[in-house]
C-alpha positions in Angstrom: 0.0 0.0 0.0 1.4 3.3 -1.1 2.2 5.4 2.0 0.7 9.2 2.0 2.7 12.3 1.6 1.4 15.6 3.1 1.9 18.6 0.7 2.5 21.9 3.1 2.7 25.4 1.1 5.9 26.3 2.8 4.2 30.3 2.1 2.1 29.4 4.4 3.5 27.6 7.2 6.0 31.0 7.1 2.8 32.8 7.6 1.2 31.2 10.3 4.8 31.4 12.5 4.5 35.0 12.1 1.3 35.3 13.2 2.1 33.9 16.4 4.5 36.3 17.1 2.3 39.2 16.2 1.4 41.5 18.8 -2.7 43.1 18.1 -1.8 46.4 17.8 1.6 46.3 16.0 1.9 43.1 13.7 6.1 44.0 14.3 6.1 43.6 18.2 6.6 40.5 19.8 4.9 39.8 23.1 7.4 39.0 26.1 5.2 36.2 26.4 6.5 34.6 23.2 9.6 35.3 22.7 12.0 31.7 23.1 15.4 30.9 22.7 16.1 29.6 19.9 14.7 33.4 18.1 16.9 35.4 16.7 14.9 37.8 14.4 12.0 39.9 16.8 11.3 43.4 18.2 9.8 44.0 21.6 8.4 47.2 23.1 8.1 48.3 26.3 9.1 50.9 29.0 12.3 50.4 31.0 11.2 49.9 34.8 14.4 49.2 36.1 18.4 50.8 35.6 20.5 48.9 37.8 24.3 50.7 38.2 27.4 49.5 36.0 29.1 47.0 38.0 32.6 45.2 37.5 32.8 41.5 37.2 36.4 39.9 37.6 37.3 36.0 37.1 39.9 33.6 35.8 39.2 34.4 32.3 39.3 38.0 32.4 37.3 41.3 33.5 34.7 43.6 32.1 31.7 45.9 33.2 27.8 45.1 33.6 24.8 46.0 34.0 20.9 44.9 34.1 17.3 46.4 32.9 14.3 45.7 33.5 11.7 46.2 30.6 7.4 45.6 30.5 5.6 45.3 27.9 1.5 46.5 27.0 1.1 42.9 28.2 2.1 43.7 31.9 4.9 41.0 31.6 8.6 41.9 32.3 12.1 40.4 31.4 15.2 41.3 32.6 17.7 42.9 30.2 21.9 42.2 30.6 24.4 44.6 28.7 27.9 44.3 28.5 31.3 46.3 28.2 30.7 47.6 24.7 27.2 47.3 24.3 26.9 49.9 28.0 28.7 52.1 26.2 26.9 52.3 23.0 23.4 52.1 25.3 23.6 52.6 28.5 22.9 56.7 28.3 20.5 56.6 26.0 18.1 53.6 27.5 16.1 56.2 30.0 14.5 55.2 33.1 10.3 55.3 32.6 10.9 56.0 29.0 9.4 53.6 26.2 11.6 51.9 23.3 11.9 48.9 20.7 14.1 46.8 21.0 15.1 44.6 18.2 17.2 41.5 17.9 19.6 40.3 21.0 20.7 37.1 22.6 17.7 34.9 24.7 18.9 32.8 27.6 17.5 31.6 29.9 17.2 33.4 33.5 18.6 32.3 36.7 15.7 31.4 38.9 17.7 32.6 41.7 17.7 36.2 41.5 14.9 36.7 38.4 12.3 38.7 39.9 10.3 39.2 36.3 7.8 37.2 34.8 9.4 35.9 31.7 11.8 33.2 32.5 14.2 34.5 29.5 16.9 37.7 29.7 17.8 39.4 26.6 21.6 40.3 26.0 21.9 43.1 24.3 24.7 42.5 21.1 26.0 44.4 18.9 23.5 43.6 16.2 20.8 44.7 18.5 18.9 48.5 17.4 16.9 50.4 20.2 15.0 53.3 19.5 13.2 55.5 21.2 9.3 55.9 21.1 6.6 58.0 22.7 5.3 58.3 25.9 2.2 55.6 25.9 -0.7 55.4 28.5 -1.4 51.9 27.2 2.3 50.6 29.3 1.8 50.6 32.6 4.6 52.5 34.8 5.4 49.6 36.5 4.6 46.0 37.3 3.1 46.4 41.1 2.2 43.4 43.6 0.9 45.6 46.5 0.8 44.2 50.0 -0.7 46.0 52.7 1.6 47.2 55.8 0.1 44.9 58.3 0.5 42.1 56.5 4.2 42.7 56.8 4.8 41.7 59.8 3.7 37.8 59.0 6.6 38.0 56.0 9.7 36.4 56.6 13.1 38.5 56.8 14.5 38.9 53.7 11.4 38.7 51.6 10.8 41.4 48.8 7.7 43.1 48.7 6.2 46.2 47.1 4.7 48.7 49.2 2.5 51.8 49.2 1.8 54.2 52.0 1.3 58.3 52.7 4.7 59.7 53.7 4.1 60.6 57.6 7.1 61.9 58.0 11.1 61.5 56.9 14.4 62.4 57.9 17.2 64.3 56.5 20.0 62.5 54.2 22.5 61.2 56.8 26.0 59.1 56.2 26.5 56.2 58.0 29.4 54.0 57.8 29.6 50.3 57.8 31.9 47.8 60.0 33.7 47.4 57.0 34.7 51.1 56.7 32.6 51.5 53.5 30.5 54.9 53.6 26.7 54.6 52.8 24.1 57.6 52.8 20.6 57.2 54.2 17.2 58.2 54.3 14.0 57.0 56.5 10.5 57.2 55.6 8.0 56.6 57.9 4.9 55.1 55.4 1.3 54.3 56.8 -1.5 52.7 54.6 -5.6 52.4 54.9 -4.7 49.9 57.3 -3.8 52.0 59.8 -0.4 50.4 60.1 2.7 52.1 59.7 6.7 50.7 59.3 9.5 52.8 58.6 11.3 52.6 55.0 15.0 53.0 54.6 16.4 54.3 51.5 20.7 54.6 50.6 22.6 56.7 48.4 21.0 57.8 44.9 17.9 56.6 46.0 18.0 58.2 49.3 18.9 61.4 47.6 16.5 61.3 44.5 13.6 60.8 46.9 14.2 62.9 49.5 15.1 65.8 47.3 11.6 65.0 45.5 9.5 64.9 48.8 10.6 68.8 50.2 9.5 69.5 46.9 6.0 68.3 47.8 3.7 71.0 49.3 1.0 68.9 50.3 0.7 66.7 53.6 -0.5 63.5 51.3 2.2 62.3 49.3 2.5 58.9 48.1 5.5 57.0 47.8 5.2 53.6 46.3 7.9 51.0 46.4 8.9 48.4 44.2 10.9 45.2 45.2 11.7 46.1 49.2 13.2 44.0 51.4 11.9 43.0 54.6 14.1 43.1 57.6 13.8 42.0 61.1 15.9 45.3 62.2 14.1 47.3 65.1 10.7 45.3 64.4 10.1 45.4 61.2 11.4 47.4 58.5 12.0 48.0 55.0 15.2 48.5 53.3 16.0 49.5 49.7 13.6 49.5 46.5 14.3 48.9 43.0 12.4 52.0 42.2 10.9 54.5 44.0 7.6 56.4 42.8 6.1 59.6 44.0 2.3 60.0 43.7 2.4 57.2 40.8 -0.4 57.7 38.3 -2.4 54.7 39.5 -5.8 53.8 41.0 -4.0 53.3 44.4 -2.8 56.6 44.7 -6.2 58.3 44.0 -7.6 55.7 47.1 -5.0 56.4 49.7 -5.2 59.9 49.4 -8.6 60.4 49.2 -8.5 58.3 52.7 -6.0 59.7 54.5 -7.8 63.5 53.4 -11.0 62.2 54.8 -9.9 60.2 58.3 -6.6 59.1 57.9 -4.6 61.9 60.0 -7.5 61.5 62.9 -6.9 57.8 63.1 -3.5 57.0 62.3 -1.7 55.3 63.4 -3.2 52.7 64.6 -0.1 50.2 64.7 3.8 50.9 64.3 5.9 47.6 62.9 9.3 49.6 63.3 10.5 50.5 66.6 13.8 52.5 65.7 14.3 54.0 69.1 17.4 52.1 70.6 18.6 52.4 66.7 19.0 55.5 66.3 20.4 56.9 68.8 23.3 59.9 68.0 27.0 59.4 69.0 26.9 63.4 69.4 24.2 63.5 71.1 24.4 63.9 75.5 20.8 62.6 75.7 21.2 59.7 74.3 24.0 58.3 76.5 23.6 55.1 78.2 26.0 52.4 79.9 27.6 49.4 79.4 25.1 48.0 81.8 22.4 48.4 79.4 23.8 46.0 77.0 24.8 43.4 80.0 20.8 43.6 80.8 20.3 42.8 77.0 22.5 40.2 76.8 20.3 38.3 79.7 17.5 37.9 77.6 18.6 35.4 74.9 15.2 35.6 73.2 16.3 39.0 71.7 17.1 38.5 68.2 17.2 41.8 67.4 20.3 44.3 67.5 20.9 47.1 69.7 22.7 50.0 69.8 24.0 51.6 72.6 26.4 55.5 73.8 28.3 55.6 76.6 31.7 56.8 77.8 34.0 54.4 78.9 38.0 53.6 78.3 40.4 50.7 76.8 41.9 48.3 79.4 45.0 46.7 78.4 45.0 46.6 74.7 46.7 43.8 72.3 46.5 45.1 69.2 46.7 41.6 66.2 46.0 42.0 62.7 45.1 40.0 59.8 45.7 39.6 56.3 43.4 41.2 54.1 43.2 40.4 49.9 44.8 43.5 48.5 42.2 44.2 45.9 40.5 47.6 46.4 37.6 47.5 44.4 34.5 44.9 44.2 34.0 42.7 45.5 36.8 42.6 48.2 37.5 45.9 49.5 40.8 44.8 50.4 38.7 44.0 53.9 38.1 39.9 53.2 41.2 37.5 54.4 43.4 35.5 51.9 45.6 32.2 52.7 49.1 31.8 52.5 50.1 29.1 49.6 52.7 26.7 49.9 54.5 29.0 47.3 54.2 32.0 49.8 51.8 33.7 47.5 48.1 34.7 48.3 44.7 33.5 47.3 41.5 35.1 48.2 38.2 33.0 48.3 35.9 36.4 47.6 37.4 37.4 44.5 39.3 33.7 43.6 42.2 35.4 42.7 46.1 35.0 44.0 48.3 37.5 44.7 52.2 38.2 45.4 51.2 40.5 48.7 48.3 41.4 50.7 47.6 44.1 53.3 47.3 43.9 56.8 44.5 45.4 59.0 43.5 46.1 62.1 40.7 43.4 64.1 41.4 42.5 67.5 39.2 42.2 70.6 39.7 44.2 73.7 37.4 44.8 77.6 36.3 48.4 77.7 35.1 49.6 80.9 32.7 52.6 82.3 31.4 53.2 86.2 28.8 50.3 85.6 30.3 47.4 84.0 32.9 46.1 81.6 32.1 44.4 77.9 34.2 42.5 75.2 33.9 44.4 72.4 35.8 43.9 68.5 37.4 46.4 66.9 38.0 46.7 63.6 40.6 48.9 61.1 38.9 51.8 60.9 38.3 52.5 64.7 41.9 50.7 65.7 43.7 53.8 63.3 41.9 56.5 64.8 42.6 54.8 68.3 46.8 54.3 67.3 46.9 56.9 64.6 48.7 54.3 62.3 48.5 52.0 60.3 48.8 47.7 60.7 50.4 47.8 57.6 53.2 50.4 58.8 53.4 48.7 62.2 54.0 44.9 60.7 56.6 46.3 59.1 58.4 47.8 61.8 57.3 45.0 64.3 57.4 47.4 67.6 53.7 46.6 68.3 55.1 45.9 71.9 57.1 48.6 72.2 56.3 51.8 70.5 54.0 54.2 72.7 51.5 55.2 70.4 50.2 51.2 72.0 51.1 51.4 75.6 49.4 55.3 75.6 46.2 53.7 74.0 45.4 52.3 77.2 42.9 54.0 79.7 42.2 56.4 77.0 38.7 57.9 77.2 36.1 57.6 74.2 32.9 57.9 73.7 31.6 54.8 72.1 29.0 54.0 70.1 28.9 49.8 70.2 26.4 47.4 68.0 25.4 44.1 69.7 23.6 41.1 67.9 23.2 37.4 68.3 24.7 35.3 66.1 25.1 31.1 65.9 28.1 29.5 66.2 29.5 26.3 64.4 27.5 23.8 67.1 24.2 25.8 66.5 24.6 27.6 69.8 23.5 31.6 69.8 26.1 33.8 71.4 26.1 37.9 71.9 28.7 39.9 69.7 29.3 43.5 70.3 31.3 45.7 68.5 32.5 49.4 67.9 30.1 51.3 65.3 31.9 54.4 65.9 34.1 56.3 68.4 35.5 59.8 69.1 37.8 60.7 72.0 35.6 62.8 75.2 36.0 66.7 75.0 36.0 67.6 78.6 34.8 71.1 77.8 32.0 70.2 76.5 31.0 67.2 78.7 31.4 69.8 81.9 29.0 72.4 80.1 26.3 69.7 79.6 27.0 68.3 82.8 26.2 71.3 84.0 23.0 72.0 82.2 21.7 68.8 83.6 22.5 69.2 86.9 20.6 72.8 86.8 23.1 74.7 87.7 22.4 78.1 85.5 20.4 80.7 86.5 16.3 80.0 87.2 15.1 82.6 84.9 16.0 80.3 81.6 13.4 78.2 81.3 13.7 76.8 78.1 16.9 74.1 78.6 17.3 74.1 74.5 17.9 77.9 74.4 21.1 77.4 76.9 22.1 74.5 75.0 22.3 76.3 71.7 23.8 79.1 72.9 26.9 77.5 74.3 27.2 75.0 71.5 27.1 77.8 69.0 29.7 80.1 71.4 32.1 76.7 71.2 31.2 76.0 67.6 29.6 72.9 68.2 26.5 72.0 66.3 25.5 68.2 67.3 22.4 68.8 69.0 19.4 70.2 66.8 
């Protein structure tokens, strides 16, 4: 029997592959939806929703730059873009954040599940084949791809969950730097955010972000602004919090925005809040600050509750007893993702390799991290210093002193003892190799006393100026202005 052959008008069969790529209203824009790996020929439009910062990357085979977008489409869906060294140059300042463009042609792969937040499982490389051009402003692509949660739900998310967030700006703070145990300088802004819940939490914003948004809200002369969030993380710090957003939005042109304000208009400032999930007092507390001086016996009361997971900050004046300065070797690399602050092994041919960056090296550096008993009228704490506090308290280098070796003679050590400071120290529980919590408390930040000025507020607290001055704030202005101090607002 003679076996049947299909005939297929290969016009056709082109014809219907095209029309499953066609978008409705342009037959030359693939959806996100559609697009798979193995295509090499398509255009996509959409409005870029996320513009990460160029980053380094660094390996055995060589170093470069990156950097990753985030575009969405008419269709609400996302996919995450990746450019390289050439292609960030040829792109990078001309792709504008909340702006709309085609894309066409590029490299599909698929995304790690790990860290894609979008919808489409592929990312698009941008090559140097690929065109972008800019298009009109377009009502029809959403501003972004929100997943509201309301504020008190929050506080049932785990730590380290991303969320996005609305909420009425109740109040926030000034642009402040703050600087990290590992030396590295951040800036900072909190936002406290309540919602039609009646629950607030406070928001933490750093650098750009910070800046850009707080810059935008003095701007605002209304007492309803809207900040929305996209892709926060939840933290466990001081209650709970939220730290750092993809994007931030202020009064975004959705249906949310119209709600929340027209509620907190009608009863929200009578009612709110109901409920605070962030409890930042112990937190952020002001090394310059008298008032907010404690002891070291606060933190030996926290310590004796080992169901506090949270960490606390603490002020208080107190002095070194007996200090041992040590050091360790530190990778010698001084940009990402090192910092020249992670430790590197000693090879068997006295060179250097560094697990961070999985490099070797022919030196290292040395820095400062040792452990040493402070001490104040109350009590007495083990406390870690590291580099950046141990050169203020020597006023030199481990690098400079390993190579003189006269860490046990020289008397820039031996004069570091008794020494007053006034200490700002961090303490947190942590888990040790047997699964066992423990209490670790270490230097945030120090400065030596100034005896002037702790005798005027000394003073101020003890009353001793004359009765007529009622206001205590106008006294301590004055003499903080006459000594040129301005710490206290």
């Amino acid at each position: 029997m003679a076996s049947r052959c299909k005939i297929v008008n290969p016009y056709v069969v082109k014809q219907n592959k095209l029309n499953i790529q066609h978008n409705n209203n342009d037959p030359f824009i693939t959806p996100i939806l559609k697009l798979k790996t193995l295509d090499t020929n398509f255009s996509i439009k959409g409005r870029i929703t996320k513009k990460g910062n160029i980053g380094e990357w660094l390996n055995q085979n060589g170093s470069g730059r990156v950097t990753s977008l985030t575009i969405l489409d008419v269709a609400n869906t996302d996919m995450s873009i990746t450019m390289f060294s050439e292609t960030i140059n040829k792109w990078y300042s001309f792709l504008e954040l909340g702006q709309i463009y085609i894309i066409t042609n590029g490299s599909l792969r698929e995304a790690n599940p790990k860290y894609n937040k979008c919808i489409s499982n592929l990312q698009l490389i941008i090559e140097k084949n690929t065109t972008i051009s800019k298009c009109p402003d377009s009502n029809n692509i959403p501003i972004q791809r929100f997943q509201f949660v309301k504020i008190n739900r929050l506080e049932n998310k785990n730590d380290g969950s991303y969320v996005d967030v609305i909420g009425i700006v109740q109040e926030f703070d000034n642009v402040l730097p703050v600087t990290s145990k590992y030396g590295k300088t951040f800036e900072k802004c909190n936002l406290n955010l309540i919602d039609d819940t009646g629950t607030s939490i406070c928001l933490t914003l750093w650098n750009d972000s910070a800046n850009n948004t707080n810059a935008q809200l003095k701007l605002q002369n209304n007492n309803n602004t809207v900040v929305a969030v996209k892709h926060s993380k939840v933290t466990d710090f001081c209650g709970k919090t939220l730290s750092g957003a993809v994007n931030t939005y202020i009064n975004p042109k959705i249906s949310e925005t119209t709600d929340l304000q027209r509620w907190w208009l009608s009863q929200g400032p009578r009612k709110a809040p109901f409920i605070s999930l962030s409890h930042t007092t112990n937190n952020n507390v002001d090394i310059n600050n008298f008032f907010h001086r404690g002891n070291i016996n606060d933190i030996m009361q926290y310590k004796q509750n080992t169901n506090n997971n949270k960490t606390f900050d603490v002020i208080f004046k107190g002095y070194f007893s007996k200090i041992i300065p040590a050091w360790f070797l530190a990778c010698p690399n001084k940009k990402r993702p090192c910092f020249q602050l992670c430790k590197v092994k000693q090879t068997l041919d006295k060179s250097y390799y560094c697990d961070k960056c999985h490099l070797t090296y022919n030196t290292c550096v040395h820095k400062w991290l040792f452990s040493n008993i402070i001490r104040d009228n109350t009590s007495s704490t083990r406390v870690t210093i590291f580099d950046k506090q141990a050169q203020q308290l020597f006023n030199r280098t481990a690098e400079i002193t390993f190579a003189r070796g006269d860490e046990k003679t020289h008397p820039k050590f031996r004069n570091a003892n008794n020494t007053e400071w006034i200490f700002k120290c961090r303490v947190k529980q942590k888990k040790n190799a047997k699964d066992k919590y423990y209490f670790q408390t270490h230097i945030v930040e120090m400065k030596p006393v100034d005896y002037k000025y702790e005798s005027i507020m000394i003073s101020i607290v003890m009353g001793l100026y004359k009765k007529e001055i009622i206001n205590i704030q106008t006294i301590i202005r004055g003499y903080l202005q006459r000594l040129k101090y301005n710490t206290i607002k």
